[in-house]
DSSP file (Angstrom, degrees, kcal/mol; ACC not computed):
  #  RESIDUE AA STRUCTURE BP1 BP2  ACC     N-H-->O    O-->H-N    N-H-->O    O-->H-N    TCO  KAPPA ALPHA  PHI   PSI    X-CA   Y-CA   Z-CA
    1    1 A X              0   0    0      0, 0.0     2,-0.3     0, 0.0    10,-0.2   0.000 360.0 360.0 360.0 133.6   17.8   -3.7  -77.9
    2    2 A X  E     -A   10   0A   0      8,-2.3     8,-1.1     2,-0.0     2,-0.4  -0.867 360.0-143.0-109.3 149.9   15.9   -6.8  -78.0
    3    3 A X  E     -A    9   0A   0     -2,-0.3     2,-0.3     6,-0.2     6,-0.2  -0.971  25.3-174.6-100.8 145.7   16.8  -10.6  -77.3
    4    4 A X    >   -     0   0    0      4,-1.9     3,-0.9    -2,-0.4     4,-0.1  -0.742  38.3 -71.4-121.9-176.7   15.0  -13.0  -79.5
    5    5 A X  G >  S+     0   0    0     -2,-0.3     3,-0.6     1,-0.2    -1,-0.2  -0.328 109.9  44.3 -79.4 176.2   15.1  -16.5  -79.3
    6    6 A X  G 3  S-     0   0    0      1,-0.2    -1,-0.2    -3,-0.1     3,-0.1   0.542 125.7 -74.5  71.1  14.5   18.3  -18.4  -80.4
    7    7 A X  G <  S+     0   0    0     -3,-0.9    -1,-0.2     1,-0.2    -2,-0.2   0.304  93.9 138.9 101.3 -26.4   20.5  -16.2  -78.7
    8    8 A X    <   -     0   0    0     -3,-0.6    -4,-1.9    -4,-0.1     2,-0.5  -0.187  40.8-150.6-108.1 142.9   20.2  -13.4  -81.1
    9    9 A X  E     -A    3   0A   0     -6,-0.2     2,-0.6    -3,-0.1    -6,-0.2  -0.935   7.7-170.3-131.7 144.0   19.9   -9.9  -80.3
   10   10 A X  E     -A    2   0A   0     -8,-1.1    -8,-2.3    -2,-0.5     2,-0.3  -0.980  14.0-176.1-164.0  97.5   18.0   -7.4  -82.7
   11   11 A X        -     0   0    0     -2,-0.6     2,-0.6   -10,-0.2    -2,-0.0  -0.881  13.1-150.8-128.7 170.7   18.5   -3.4  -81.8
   12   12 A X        +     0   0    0     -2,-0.3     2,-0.7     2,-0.0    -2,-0.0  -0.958  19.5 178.4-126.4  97.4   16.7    0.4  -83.4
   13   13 A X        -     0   0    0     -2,-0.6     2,-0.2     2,-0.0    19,-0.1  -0.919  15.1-156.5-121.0 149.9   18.6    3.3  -83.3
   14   14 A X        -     0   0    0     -2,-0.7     2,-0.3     5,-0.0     5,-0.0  -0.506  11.3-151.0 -95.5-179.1   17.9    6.8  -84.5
   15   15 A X        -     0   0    0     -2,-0.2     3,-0.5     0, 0.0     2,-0.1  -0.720  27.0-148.5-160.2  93.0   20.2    9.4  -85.3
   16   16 A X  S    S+     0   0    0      1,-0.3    -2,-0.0    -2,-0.3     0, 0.0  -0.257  84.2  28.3 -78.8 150.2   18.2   12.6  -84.5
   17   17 A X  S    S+     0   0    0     -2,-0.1    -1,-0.3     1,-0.1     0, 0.0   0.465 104.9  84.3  91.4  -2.5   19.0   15.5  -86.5
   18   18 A X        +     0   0    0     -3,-0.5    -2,-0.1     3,-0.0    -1,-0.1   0.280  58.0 126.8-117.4  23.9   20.1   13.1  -89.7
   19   19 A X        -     0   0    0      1,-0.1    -5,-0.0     2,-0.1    -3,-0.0  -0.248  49.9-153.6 -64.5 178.1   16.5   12.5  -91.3
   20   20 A X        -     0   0    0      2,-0.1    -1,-0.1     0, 0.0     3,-0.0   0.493  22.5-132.8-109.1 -34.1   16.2   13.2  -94.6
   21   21 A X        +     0   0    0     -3,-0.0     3,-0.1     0, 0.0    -2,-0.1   0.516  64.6 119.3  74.9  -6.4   12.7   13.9  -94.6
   22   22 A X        -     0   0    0      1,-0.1     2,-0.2     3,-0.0    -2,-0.1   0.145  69.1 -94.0 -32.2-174.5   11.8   11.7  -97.7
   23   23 A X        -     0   0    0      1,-0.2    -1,-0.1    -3,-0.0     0, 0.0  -0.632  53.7 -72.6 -59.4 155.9    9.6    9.0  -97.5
   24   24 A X        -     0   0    0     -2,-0.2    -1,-0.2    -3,-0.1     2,-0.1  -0.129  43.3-170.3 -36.0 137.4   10.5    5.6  -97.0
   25   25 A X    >   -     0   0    0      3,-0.1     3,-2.5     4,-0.1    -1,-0.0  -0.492  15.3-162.3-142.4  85.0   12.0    4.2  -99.6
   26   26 A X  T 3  S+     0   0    0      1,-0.4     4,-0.1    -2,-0.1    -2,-0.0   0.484  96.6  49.1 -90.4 -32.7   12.7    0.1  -99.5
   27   27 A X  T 3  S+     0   0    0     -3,-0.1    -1,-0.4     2,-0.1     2,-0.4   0.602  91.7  88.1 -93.9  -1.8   15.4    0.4 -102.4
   28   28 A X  S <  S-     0   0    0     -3,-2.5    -3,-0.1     1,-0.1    -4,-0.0  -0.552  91.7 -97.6 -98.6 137.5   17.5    3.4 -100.9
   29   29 A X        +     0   0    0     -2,-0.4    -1,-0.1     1,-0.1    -4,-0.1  -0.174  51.9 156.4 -51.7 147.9   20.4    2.2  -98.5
   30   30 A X        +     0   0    0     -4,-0.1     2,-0.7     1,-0.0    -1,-0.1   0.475  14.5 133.4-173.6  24.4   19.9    2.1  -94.7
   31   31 A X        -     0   0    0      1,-0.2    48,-0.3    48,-0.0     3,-0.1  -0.792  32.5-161.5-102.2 111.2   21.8   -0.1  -92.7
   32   32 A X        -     0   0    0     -2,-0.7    47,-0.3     1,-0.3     2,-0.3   0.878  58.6 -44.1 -64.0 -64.4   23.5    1.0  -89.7
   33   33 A X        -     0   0    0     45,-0.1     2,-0.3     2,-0.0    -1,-0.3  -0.962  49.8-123.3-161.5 166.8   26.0   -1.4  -88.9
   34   34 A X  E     -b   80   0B   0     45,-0.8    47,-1.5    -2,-0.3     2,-0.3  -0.977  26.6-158.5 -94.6 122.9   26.4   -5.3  -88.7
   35   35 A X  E     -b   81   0B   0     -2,-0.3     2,-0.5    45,-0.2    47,-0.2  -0.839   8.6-156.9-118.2 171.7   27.4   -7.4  -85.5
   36   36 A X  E     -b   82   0B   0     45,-2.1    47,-1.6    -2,-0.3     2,-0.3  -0.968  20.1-115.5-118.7 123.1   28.7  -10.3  -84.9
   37   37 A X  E     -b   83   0B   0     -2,-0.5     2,-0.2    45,-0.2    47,-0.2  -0.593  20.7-173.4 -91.5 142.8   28.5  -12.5  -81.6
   38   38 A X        -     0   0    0     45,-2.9    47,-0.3    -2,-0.3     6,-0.1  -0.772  24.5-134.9-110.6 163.3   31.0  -13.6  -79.3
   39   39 A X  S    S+     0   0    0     -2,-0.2     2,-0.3    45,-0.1    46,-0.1   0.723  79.6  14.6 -73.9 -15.9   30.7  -15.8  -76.6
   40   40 A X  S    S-     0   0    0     44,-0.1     4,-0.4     1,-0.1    -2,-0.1  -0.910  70.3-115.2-155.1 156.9   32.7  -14.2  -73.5
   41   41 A X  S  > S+     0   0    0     47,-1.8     4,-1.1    -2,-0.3     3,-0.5   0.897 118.2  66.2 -75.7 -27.8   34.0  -10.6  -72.8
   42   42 A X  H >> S+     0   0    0     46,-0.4     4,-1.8     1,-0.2     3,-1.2   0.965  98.1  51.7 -42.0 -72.0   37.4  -12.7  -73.0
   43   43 A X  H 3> S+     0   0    0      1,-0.3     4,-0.7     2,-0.2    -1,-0.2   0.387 102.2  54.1 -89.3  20.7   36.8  -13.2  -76.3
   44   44 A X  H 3> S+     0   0    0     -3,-0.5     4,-2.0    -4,-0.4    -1,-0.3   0.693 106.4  55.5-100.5 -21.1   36.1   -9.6  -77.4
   45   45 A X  H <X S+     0   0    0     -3,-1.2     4,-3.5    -4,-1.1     5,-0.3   0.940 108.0  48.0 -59.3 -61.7   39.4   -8.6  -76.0
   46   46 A X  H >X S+     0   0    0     -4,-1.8     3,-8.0     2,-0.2     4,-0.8   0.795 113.9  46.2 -28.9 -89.2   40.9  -11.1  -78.1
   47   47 A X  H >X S+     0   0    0     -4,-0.7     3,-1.7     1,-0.3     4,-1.3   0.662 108.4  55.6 -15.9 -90.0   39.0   -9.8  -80.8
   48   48 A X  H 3X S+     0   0    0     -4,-2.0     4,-1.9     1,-0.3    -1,-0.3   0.801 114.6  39.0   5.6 -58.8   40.0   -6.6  -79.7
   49   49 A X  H <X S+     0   0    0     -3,-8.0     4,-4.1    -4,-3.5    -1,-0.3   0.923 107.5  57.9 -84.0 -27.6   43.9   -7.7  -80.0
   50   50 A X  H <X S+     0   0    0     -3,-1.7     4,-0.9    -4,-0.8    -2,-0.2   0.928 105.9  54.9 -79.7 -61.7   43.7   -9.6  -82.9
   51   51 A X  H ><>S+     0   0    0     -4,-1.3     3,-2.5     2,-0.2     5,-1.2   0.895 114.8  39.6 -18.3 -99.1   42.2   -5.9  -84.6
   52   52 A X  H ><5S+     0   0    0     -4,-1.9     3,-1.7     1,-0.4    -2,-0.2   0.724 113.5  53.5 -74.0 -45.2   45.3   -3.9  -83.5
   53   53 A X  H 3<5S+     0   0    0     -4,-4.1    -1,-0.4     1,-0.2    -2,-0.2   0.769 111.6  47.0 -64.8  -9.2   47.6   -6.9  -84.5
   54   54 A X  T <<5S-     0   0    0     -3,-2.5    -2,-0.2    -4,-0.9    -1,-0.2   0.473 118.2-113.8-108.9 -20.5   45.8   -6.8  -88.2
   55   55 A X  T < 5 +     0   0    0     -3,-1.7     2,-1.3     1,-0.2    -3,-0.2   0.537  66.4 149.8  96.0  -2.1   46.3   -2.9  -88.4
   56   56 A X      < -     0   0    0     -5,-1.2    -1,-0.2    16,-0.0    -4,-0.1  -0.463  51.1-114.3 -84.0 107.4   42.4   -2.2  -88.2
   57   57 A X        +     0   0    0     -2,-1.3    16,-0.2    -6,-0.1     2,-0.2   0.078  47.6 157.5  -9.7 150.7   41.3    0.9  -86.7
   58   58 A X        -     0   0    0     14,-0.1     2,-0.8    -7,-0.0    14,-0.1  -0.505  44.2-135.5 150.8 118.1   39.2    0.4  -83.4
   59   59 A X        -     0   0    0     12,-0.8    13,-0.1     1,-0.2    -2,-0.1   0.064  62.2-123.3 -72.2  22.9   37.9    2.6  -79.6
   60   60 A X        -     0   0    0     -2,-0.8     2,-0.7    11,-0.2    11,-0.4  -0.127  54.8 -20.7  66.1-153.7   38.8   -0.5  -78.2
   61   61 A X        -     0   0    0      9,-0.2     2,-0.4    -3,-0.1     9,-0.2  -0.823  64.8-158.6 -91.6 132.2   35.6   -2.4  -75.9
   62   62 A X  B     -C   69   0B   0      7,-1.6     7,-4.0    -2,-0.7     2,-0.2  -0.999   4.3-134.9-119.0 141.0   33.2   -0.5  -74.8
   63   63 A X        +     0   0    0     -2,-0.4     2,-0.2     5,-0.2     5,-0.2  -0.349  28.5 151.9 -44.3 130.3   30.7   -1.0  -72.0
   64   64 A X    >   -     0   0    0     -2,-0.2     3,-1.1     3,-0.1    -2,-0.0  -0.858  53.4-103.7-171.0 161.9   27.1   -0.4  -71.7
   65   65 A X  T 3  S+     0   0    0      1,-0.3     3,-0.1    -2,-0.2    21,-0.1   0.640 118.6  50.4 -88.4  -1.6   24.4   -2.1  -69.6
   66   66 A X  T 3  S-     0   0    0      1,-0.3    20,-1.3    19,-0.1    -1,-0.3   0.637 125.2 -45.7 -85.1  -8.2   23.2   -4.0  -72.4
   67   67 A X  E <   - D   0  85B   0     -3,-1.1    18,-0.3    18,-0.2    -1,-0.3  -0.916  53.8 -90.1 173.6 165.2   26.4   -5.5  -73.6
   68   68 A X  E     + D   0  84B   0     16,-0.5    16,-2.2    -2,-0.2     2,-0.3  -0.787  42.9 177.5 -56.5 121.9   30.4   -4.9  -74.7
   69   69 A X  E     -CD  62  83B   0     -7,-4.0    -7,-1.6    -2,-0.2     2,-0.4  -0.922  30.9-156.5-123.6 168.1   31.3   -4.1  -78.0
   70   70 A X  E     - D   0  82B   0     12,-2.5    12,-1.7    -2,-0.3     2,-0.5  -0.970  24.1-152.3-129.8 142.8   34.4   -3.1  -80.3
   71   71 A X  E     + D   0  81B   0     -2,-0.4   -12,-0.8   -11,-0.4    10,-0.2  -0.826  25.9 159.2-108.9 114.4   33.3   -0.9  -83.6
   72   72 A X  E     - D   0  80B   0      8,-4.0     8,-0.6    -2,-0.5     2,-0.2  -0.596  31.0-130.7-126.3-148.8   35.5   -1.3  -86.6
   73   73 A X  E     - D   0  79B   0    -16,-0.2     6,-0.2     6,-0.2     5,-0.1  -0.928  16.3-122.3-168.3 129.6   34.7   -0.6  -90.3
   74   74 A X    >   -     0   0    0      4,-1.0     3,-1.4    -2,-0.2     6,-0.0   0.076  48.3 -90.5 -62.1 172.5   35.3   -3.0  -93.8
   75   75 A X  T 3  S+     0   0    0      1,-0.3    -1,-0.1     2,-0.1    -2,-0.0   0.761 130.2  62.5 -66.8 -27.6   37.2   -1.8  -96.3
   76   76 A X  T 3  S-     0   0    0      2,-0.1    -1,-0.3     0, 0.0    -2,-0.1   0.297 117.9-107.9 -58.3 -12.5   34.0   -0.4  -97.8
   77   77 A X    <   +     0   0    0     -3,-1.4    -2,-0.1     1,-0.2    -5,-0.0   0.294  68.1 155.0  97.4 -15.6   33.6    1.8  -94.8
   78   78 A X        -     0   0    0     -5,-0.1    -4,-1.0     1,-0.0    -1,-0.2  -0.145  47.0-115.0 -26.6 119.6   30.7   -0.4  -93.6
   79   79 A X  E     + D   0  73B   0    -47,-0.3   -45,-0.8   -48,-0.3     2,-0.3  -0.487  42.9 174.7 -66.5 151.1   30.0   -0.4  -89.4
   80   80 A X  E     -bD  34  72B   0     -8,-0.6    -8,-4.0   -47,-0.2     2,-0.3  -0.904   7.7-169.4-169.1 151.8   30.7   -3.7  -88.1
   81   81 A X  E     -bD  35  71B   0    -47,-1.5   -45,-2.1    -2,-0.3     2,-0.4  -0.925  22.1-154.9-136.0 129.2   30.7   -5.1  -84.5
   82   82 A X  E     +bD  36  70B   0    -12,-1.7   -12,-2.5    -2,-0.3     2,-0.4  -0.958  31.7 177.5-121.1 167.7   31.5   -7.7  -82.3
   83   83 A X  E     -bD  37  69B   0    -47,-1.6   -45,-2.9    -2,-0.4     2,-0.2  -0.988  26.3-159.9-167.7 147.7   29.6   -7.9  -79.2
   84   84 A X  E     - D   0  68B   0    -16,-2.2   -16,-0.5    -2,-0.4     2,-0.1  -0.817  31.0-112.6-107.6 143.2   28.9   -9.7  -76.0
   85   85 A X  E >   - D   0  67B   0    -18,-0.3     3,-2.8   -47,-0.3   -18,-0.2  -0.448  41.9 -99.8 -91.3 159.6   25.7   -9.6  -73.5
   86   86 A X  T 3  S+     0   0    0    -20,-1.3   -19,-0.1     1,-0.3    -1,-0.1   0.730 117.8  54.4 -58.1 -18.7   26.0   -8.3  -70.7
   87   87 A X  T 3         0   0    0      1,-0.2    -1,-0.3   -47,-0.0   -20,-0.0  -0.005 360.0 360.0-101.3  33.5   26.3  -11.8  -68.7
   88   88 A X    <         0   0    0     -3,-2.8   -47,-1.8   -48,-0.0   -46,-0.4   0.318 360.0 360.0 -94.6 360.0   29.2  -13.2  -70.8
């Protein structure tokens, strides 16, 4: 996980054991999830309630020592995030 300037946070994960073993390929899908920031861990709980009241699936907030998140998924199945740093 990185911070970059403007607030903005820019992270790299792998998922060992799921290569493909291609090559790279620029046109082939490869996007892991999207998030979105909120300003306060208060307002990922909202978020959070606001989810359950809407009927969307969701593990609730999780912890970690870079930040709070809650993982849901579009109607396309897409990963999608909201998230807080860790000093919100």
């Amino acid at each position: 996980m990185f911070a970059l300037d403007g607030g903005m946070l820019f992270g790299l994960h792998t998922h060992q054991g799921r290569e493909s073993g291609e090559p790279f390929d620029e046109e082939r899908t490869g996007l892991d999830h999207v998030g979105f920031a909120v300003g306060s861990h208060t307002e990922l709980e909202q978020w959070a309630q606001r989810l359950t009241e809407l009927g969307v699936p969701h593990d609730g907030v999780k912890r970690a020592h870079y930040g709070s998140g809650i993982s849901f998924r579009d109607p396309d199945n897409i990963a999608l995030e909201f998230f807080t740093g860790p000093d919100t």
